[in-house]
C-alpha positions as CSV (number, residue, x, y, z in Angstrom):
1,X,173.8,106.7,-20.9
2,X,172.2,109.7,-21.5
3,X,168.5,109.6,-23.9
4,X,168.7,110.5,-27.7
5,X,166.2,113.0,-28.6
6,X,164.0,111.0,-31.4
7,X,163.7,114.2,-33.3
8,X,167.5,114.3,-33.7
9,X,169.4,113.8,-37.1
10,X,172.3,112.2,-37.9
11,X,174.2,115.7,-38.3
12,X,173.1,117.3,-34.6
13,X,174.3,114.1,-33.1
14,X,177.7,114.3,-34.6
15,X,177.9,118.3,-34.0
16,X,176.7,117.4,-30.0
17,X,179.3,114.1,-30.2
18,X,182.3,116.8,-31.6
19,X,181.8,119.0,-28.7
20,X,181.8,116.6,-26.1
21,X,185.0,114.8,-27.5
22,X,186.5,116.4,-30.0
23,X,189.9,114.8,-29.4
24,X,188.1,110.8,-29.5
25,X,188.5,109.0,-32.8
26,X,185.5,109.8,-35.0
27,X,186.4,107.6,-38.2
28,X,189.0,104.7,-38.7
29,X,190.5,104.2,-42.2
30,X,193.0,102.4,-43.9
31,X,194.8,105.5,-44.7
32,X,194.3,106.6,-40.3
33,X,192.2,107.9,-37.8
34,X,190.5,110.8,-37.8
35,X,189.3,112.6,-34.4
36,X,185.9,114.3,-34.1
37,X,187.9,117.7,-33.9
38,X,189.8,117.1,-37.4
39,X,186.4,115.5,-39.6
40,X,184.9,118.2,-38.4
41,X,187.6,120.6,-39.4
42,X,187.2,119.5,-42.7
43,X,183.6,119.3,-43.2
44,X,184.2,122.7,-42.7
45,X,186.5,123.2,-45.4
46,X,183.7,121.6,-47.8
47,X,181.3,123.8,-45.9
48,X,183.2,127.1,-47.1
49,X,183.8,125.9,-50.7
50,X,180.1,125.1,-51.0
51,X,179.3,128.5,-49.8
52,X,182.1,129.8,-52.2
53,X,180.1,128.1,-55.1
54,X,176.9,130.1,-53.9
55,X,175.2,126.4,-53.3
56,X,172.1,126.6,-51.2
57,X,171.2,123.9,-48.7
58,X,168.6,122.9,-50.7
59,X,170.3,122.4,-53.8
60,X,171.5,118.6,-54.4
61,X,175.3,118.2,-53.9
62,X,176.8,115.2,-55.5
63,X,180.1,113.4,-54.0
64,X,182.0,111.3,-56.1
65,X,185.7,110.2,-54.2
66,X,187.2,107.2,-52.7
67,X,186.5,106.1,-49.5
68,X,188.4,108.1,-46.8
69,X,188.1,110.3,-43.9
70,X,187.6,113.3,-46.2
71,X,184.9,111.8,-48.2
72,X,183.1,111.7,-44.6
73,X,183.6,114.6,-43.9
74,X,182.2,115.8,-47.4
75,X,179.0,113.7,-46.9
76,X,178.7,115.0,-43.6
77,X,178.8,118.0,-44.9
78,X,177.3,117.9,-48.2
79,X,174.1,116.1,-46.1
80,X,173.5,118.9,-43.8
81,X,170.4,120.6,-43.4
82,X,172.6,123.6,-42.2
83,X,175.0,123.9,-44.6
């Protein structure tokens, strides 16, 4: 097992986690399983509407949505300091 950097956040572990196994289940619900490849898909879809909204990454984003695969993917996305 490899060392974590201690200066690394949750987000840069998922984006180095994605692109080592992007087809490995990321998230388990009860509505299925979502691969590393697909939540990150999405968190890219909330990714372009925040950017369509003109949101900056240091404006507060608030996520209100039942809990599912896209909700992760939002929070994920709604949480990163590089959005």
């Amino acid at each position: 097992m490899s060392r974590v950097d201690e200066d690394a956040n949750l987000f840069g572990l998922f984006a180095v986690q994605a692109g080592r196994t992007p087809d490995a289940c990321a998230v388990v619900t009860a509505s299925g399983d979502l691969t590393y490849r697909q939540l990150l898909g999405q968190a890219n879809k909330v990714r372009a509407g925040l950017h369509a909204l003109a949101l900056s990454p240091e404006e507060p984003v608030g996520v209100c949505m039942a809990r599912t695969g896209s909700m992760i993917a939002a929070r994920r996305e709604a949480g990163s300091p590089t959005r």
